[in-house]
N, C-alpha and C positions, 0 to 999 in steps of 0.2 A: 621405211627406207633408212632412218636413222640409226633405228635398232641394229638392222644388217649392214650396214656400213662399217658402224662403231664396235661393230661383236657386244652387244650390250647385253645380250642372254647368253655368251658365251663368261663373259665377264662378272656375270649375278651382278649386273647392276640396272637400273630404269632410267629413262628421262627425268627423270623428278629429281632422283636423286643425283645424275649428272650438274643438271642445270645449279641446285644448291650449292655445288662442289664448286661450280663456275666462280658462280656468284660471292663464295666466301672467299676466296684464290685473291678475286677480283677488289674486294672490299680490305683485305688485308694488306695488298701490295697499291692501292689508290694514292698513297700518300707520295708514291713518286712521281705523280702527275705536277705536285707543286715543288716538294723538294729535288728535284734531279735539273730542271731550268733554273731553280733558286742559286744552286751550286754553281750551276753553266756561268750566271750571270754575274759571278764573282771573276769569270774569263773574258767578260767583256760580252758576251753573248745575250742577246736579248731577248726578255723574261718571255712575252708572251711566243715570241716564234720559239724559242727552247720546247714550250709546253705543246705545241701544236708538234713538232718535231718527237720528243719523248712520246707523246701518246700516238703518233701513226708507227712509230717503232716496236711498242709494246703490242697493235694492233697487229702488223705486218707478223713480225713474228709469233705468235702467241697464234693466232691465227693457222699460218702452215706448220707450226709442231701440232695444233689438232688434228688438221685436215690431212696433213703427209705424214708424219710420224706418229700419229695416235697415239701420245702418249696426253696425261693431264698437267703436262708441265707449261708453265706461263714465262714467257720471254719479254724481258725489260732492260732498257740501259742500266748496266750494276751501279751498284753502291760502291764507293773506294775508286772503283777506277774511275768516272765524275770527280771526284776531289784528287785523284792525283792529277787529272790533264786542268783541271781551274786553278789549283794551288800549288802544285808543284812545276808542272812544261810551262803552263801560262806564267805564273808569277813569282815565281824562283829561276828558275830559268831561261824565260823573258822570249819564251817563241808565241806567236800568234797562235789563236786557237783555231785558226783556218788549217795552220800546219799540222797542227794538233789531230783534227779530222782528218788531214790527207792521211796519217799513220795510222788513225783508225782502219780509212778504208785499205789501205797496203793490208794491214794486219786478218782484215776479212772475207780478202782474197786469199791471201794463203790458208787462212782456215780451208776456205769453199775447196781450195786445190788439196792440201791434205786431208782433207775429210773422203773427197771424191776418190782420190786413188788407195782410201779406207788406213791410212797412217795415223790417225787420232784413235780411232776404234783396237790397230794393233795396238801400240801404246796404255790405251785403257785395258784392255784385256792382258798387261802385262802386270796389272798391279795384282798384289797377291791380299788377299780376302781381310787380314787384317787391319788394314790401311784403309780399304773401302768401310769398313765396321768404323776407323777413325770418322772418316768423313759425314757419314752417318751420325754418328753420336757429337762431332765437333759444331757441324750445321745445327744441332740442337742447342749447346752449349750458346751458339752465336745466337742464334735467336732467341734466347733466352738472355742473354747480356743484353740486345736492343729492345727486347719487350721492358726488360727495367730499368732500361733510360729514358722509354718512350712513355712509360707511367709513371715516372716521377720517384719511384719505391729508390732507386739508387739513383743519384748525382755524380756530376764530376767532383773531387777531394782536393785537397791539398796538396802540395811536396811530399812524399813518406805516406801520404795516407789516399791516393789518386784515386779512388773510391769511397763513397759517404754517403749514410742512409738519407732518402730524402726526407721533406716535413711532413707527414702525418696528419699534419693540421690544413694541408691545403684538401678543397675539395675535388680538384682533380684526383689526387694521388687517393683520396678515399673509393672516387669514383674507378678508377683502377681494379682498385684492389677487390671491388667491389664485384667488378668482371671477371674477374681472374675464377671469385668465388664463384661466382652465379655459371659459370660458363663451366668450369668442373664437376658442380653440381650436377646439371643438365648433362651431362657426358658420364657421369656414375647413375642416372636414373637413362639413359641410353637415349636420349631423346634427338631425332634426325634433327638436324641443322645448327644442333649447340654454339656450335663458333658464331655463326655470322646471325642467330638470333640473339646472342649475346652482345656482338659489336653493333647490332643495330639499335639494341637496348640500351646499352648503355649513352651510346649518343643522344638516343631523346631525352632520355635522363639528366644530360649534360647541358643539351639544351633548354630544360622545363627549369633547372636549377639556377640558370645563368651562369654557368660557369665554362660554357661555351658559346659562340653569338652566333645566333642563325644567318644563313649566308643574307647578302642585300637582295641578289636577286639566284634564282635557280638555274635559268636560258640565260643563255648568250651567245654570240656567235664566234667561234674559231677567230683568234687572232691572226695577221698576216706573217703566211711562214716566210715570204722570200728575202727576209734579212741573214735566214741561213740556210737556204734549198740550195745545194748543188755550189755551199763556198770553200768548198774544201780545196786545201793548196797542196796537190801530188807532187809536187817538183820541190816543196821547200822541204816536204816529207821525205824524201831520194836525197837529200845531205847527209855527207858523212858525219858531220855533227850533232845529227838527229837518232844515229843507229841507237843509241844507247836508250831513248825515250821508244822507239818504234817496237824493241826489244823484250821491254819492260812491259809495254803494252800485249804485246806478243802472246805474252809466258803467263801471265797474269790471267787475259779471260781464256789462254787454253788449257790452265790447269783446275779455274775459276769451276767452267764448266761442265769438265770431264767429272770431278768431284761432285758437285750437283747434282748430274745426273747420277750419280753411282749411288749415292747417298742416299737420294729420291726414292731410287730406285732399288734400292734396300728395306728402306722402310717400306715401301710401297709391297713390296716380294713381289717386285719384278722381275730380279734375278735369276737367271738359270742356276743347274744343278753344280754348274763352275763358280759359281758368284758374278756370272758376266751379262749386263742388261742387252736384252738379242735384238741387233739390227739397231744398235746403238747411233751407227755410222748415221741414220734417220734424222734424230735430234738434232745432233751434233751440226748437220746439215742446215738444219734449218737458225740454227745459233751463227753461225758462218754467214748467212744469208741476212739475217735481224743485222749483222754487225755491218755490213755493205751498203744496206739498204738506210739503216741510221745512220751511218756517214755520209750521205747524199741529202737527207733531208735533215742532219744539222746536228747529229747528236753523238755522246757516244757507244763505245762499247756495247753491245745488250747479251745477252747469253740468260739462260735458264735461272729462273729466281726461285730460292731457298723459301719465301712465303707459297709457292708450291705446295708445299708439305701442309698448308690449312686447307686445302679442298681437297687433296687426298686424306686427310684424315676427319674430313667431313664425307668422305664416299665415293669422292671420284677416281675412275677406277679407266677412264677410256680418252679418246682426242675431244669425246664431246665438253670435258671439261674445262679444254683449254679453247674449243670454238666458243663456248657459253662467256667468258673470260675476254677475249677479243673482241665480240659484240660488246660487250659494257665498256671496252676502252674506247672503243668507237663512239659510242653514247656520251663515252667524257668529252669529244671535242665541243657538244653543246652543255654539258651540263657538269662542267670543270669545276664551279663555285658550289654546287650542291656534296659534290665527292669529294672536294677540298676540304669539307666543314666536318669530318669523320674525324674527330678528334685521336691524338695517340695514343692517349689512357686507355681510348676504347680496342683498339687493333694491338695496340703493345699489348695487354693481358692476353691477346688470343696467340699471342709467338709465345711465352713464357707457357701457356698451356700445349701449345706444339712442341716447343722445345723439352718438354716434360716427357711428351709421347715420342718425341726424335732420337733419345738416349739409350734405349731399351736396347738397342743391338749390342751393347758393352758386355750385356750378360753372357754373348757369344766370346769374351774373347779369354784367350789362356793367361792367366794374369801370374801365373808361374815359371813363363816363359819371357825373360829380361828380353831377349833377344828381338822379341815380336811386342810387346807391350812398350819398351820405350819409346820407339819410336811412332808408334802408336799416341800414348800421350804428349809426345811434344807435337804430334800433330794438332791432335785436338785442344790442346789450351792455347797454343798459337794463333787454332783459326781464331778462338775467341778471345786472346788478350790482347792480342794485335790491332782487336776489329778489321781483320782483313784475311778473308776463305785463302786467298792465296801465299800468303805467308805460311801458314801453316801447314797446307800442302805439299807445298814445295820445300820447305823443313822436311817434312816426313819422307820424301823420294830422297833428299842427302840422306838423311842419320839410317835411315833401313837399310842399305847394301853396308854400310857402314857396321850395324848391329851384326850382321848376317857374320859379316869378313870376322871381326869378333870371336863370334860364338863357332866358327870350321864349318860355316854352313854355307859358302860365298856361292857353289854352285845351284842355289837354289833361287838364285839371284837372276832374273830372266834377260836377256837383251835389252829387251822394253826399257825394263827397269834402268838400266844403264843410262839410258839415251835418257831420261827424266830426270835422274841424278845428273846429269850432263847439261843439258837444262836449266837446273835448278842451281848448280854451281853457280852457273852465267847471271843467274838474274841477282840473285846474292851480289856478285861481281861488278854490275852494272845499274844496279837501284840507285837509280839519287836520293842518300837518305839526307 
């Protein structure tokens, strides 16, 4: 049943090797079970309903991008956009984070509405293949900047020097690096499950050294979510003094995860003979749905996540990866302190080794052609010196019509593409930096 459901002999792939895909996806992206309410709770939001909240969202969605859009892609409240609504709308600009959600949910309706009358999917299918090669190769670049912050190998710097190698002497960062090798190895002798044998390896390792602390207890029961089920404030979200944050929000997870998926779905050779991932409108769907659904039960933003790309390049090839993926998030509401204890030395070396594999699409591009390469890389160092996918996207939809106009090529320049640079202008315009 499962096989014919999932096209799984259509696909040359097995249950086996589904489930591991899951399972690595799932092991890779765990860490936002603690850090994503850690961030919340900087907004006033409380730790433990945050985590019961972040994880029914990751389940919620992650769950119907298996089951309705069969793709292996994992859906989680992002990165960046959490610390813009904690640090920036909450505590720079002093809104409550109830209203904070009501913009969320504003923002996830209009996804669900442009999604359904298929205006995201024109839009995506308006970018032109080079850009999409950006996203692809910049989501590696990103995940390779967080794998070596997450292993310690790089630190934050000084004034003039904002990056700095870390200590070598600590046994974490040995323990890293230690991953990084052992996990390459195993993937140059081709051995199935390299990633998340590697991350589970190195954890015992972390644990048997002491240099990580075994959790107190394993079980536990869900904490009580209704300090944030259903507080979200629609009516303080509908002020005119809010458009600028609703906006921001907006542009952010729609550019977030049109690039995601494209990228994903690049490496993955999802792509049609266009370069456009089919029936995209699918995902996108169910990203729209994650962001409504987490604004009800307390959290924010969620859209397609970039550690994705460790179960796909551990094998997963169908929805059963991202079903296998939403069962273990479900499993985190009893067993949060067990998944919490997955140290980052161990999951960071496994991004730096995906972000190794995520780059390869560069070799596709024409690096003689100023026109299409510039903007190109100010996409891709943006996504990653920024630390934030959206910056840099939304850099590359301005400076591309821009290159194009340039080089006498303006008519190659699609509608789509206008309305993105239109867009993108706006958010530029309206960031509270």
């Amino acid at each position: 049943m499962l096989i014919k459901y999932f096209r799984l002999k259509e696909l040359n792939t097995t249950i086996k090797q589904e489930i591991i895909a899951g399972a690595t996806t799932f092991v890779t992206m765990a860490y936002i079970i603690i850090v994503n309410p850690k961030i919340l709770e900087a907004a006033g939001m409380p730790f433990g309903a945050s985590m019961v909240a972040t994880i029914m969202s990751a389940f919620f969605g992650t769950l119907i991008m298996g089951v309705y859009a069969k793709r292996p892609f994992a859906i989680a409240p992002y990165m960046g956009e959490n610390a813009f609504i904690a640090y920036t709308v909450v505590n720079v600009l002093h809104y409550s984070w109830q209203t904070a959600l009501g913009a969320i949910f504003i923002g996830g309706l209009l996804f669900t509405i442009l999604t359904v009358f298929k205006i995201r999917s024109w839009l995506a299918y308006a970018i032109p293949e080079s850009l999409k090669i950006a996203f692809a190769t910049g989501i590696g670049l990103f995940l390779t900047f967080i794998g070596l912050n997450e292993t310690g190998i790089v630190k934050i710097g000084v004034p003039g020097a904002p990056v700095h190698v870390g200590n070598f002497h600590e046994p974490s960062v040995l323990l890293g690096i230690f991953a990084f090798l052992f996990i390459g190895m195993m993937m140059i002798k081709k051995i199935n499950g390299s990633i998340l044998i590697g991350i589970l390896t190195t954890t015992i390792l972390g644990f048997i050294f002491g240099v990580t602390q075994l959790p107190e207890k394993i079980i536990s029961l869900p904490p009580d979510i209704r300090p944030v089920l259903l507080q979200l404030d629609i009516t303080g979200a509908l002020s005119w003094g809010f458009f600028s944050v609703i906006l921001v929000v907006f542009i952010m997870d729609f550019v977030d995860t049109m690039g995601t998926l494209l990228g994903l779905g690049y490496k993955a050779k999802m792509l049609d003979e266009n370069g456009n991932l089919p029936e995209i409108e699918k995902p996108m769907l169910c990203d729209a749905l994650a962001t409504v659904f987490g604004a009800l039960f307390g959290t924010t933003t969620s859209g397609a996540y970039i550690e994705s790309a460790t179960g796909i390049e551990a094998g997963g090839k169908s929805g059963l990866t991202a079903v296998v993926t939403a069962i273990l998030f479900l499993f985190a509401l009893f067993f949060a302190p067990l998944f919490a204890a997955i140290p980052p030395y161990a999951y960071g070396s496994a991004l730096i080794i995906v972000g190794l594999l995520m780059i390869s699409p560069v070799s596709h591009l024409k690096f003689d052609d100023l026109a299409e390469t510039i903007p190109v890389f100010v996409t891709m160092t943006l996504m990653s010196f920024t630390y934030n996918l959206g910056i840099g996207m939304t850099a590359g939809f301005v400076v591309y019509p821009l290159t194009m106009l340039i080089a006498g090529r303006i008519k190659t320049v699609t509608f789509g593409m206008w309305v993105l640079f239109g867009f993108s202008v706006l958010f530029y315009v309206f960031y509270p930096y």
